[in-house]
C-alpha positions as CSV (number, residue, x, y, z in Angstrom):
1,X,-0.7,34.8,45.1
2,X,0.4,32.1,42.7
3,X,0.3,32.7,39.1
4,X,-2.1,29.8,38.6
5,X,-4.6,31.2,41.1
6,X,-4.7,34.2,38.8
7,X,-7.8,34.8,36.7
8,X,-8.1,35.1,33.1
9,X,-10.0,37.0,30.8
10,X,-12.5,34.6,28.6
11,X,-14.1,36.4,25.9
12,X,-17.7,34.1,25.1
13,X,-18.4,31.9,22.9
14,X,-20.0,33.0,19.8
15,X,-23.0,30.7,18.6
16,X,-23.0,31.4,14.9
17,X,-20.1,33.2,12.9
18,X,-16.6,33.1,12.4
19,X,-13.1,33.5,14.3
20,X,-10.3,34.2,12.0
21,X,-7.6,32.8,14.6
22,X,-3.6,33.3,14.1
23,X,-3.4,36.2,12.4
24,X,-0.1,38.1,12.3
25,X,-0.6,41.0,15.1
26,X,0.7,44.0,12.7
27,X,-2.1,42.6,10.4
28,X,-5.5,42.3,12.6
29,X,-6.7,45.8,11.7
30,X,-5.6,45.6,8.1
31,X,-7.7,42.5,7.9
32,X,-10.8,44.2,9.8
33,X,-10.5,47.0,6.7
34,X,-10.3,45.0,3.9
35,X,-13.4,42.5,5.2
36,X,-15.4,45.7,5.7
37,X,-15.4,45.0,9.5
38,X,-15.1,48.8,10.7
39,X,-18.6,49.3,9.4
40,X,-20.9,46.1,10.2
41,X,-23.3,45.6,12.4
42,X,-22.3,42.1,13.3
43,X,-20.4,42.2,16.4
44,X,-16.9,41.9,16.2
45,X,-14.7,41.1,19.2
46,X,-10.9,41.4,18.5
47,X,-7.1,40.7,20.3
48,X,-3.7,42.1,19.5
49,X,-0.5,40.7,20.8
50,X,-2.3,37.5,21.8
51,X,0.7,34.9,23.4
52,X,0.7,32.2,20.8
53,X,2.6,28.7,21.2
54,X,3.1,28.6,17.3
55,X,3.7,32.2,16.5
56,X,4.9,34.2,19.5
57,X,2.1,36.3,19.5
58,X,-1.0,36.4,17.1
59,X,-4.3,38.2,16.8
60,X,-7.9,36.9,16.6
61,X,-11.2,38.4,15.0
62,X,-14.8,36.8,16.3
63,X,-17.6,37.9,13.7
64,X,-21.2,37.0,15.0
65,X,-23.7,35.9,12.1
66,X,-20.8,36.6,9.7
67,X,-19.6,33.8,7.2
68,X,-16.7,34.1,4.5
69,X,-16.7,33.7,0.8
70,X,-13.8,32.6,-1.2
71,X,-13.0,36.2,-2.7
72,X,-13.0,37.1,0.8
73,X,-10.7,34.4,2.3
74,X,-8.2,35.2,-0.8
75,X,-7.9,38.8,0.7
76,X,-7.0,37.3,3.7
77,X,-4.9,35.5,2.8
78,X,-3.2,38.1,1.0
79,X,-2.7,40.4,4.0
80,X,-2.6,37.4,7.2
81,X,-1.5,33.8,5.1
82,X,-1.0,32.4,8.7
83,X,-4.7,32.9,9.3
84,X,-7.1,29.6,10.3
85,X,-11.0,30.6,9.4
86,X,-13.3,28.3,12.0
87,X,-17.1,28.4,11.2
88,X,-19.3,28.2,14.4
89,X,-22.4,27.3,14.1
90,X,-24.8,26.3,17.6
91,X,-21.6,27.4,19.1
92,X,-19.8,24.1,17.6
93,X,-17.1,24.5,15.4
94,X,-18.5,23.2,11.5
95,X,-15.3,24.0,9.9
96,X,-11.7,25.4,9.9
97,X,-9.9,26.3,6.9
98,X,-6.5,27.3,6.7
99,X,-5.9,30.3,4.4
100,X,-4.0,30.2,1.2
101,X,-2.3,32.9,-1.0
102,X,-4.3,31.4,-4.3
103,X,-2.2,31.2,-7.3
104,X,-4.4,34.2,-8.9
105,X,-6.0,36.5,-7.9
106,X,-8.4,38.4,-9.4
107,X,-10.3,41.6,-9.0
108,X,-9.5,42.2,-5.5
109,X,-6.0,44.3,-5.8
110,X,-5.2,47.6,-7.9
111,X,-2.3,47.0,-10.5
112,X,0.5,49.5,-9.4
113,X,1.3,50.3,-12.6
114,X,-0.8,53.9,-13.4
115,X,-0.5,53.3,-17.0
116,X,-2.3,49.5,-16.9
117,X,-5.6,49.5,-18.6
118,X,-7.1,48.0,-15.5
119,X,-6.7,51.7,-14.0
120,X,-8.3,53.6,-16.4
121,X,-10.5,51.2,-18.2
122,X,-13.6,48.7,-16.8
123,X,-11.5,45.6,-16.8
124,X,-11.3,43.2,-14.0
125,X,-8.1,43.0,-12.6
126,X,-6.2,39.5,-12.8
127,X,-2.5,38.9,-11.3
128,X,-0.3,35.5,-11.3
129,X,1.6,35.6,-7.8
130,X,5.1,34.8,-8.8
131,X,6.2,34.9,-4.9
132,X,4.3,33.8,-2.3
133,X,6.6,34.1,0.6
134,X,7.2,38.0,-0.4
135,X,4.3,38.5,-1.9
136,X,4.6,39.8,-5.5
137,X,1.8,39.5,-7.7
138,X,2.5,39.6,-11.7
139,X,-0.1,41.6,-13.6
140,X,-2.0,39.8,-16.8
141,X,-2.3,42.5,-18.4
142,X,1.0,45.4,-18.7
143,X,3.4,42.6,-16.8
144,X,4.4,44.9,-13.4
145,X,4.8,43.6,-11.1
146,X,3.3,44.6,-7.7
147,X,4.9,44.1,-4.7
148,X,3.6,42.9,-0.9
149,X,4.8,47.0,0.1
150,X,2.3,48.5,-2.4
151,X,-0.7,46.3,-2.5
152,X,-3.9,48.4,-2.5
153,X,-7.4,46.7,-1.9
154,X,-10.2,47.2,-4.7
């Protein structure tokens, strides 16, 4: 049998939702945690180790009846930068949007410094990302920095 003759595995269409497409394998479940994904009652469909023109290999997350906020799309972003969110609605796609590490971020990540007020006190936390490439986020507030390797999820 020809390789060509060989079926393929199609995974349906979703008529309303969103597919967060090209997202770094290692990172798929680490993006299904931090969107709260694990525990919804949308259906979620997901791949690992996807073959990918662009990347090598990629993952993909389809979300039925589920749409993205901004503060949501930064945490992406923060975990999966590579990531493209496409909006489906009557199974057509409405938008894409390519996500971006935003020059702040706030309230989404812990400060890895203990001893920052935002730790021990009801104050919002607010970082300047100094390095987007490696990830390294400065905080507003005691001046740590925390790096890609210790980033914890609020």
């Amino acid at each position: 049998m020809k390789p060509e003759s060989r079926k393929k595995l199609i995974v349906s269409a979703i008529q309303n939702g969103t597919v967060i497409d090209h997202i770094p394998s290692h990172a798929v479940i680490q993006v299904m945690r931090i969107l709260n994904l694990i525990q919804t009652d949308h259906q979620v469909l997901f791949g690992m180790n996807l073959d990918s023109k662009k990347y090598g290999n990629k993952g993909i997350i389809k979300i039925r009846d589920k749409f993205f906020d901004d503060v949501e799309i930064n945490k992406i972003a923060l975990v999966a930068p590579t990531a493209t969110l496409i909006e489906i609605r009557d199974f057509e796609v409405i938008s894409k949007k390519q996500a971006e590490i935003p020059d702040i971020v706030e309230g989404i990540v812990k400060c890895f410094n203990p001893k920052c007020i935002t730790n021990y006190e009801q104050v919002r936390t607010r970082f300047r990302v100094i390095d987007k490439q490696n990830l390294r986020l400065l905080c507003h507030y005691c001046e740590k920095i925390t790096k890609n390797e210790n980033i914890e999820f609020i």
